[in-house]
C-alpha positions in Angstrom: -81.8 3.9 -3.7 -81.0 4.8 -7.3 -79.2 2.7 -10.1 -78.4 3.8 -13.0 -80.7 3.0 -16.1 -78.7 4.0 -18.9 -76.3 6.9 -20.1 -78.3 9.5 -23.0 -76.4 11.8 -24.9 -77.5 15.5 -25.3 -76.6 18.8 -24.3 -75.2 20.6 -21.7 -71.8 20.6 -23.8 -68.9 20.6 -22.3 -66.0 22.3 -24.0 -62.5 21.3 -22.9 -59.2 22.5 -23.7 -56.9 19.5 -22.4 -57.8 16.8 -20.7 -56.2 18.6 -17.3 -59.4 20.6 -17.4 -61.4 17.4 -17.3 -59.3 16.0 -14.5 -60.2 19.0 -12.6 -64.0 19.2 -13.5 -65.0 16.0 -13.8 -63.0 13.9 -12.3 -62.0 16.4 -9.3 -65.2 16.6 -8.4 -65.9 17.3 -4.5 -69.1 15.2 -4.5 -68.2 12.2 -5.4 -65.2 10.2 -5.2 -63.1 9.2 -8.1 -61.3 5.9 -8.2 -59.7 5.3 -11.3 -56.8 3.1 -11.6 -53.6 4.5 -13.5 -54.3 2.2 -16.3 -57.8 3.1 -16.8 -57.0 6.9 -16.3 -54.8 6.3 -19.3 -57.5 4.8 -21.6 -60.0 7.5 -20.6 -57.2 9.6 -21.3 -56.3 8.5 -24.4 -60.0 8.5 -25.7 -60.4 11.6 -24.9 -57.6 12.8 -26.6 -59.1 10.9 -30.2 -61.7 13.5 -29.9 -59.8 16.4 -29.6 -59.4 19.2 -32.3 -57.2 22.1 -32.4 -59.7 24.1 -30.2 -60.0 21.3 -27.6 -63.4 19.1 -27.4 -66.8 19.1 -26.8 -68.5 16.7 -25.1 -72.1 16.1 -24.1 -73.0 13.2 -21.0 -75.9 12.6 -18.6 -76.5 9.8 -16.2 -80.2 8.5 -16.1 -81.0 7.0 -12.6 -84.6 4.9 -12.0 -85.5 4.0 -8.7 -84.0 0.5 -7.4 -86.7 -0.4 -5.0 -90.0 -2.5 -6.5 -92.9 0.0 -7.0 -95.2 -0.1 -4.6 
């Protein structure tokens, strides 16, 4: 089993237009299921939206996962 050991920023960008492009590619996801609540899809939602430009956003994200079983 893996848990995550930390989140590092660095490329692959992402570019989005609107944040109905990220509901559909990262959040609509077929692999893994979403849950967000309607009030914390409105504060990831509004976060993304304080990085927006005219062009839409670019984003970078990555998960880092370490094994959670003791070595050996």
């Amino acid at each position: 089993m893996l848990e995550l050991a930390g989140q590092y920023l660095f490329n692959p960008r992402n570019r989005f237009e609107n944040f109905s492009e990220v509901e559909r590619r990262i959040l609509g996801v077929t692999h893994t299921q979403q849950r967000l609540s309607p009030e914390l899809l409105r504060s990831v939602r509004e976060k993304f939206e304080g990085f927006m430009d005219p062009e839409g956003g670019t984003f970078c994200h990555t998960d880092a996962r370490r094994s959670a079983a003791p070595p050996g």
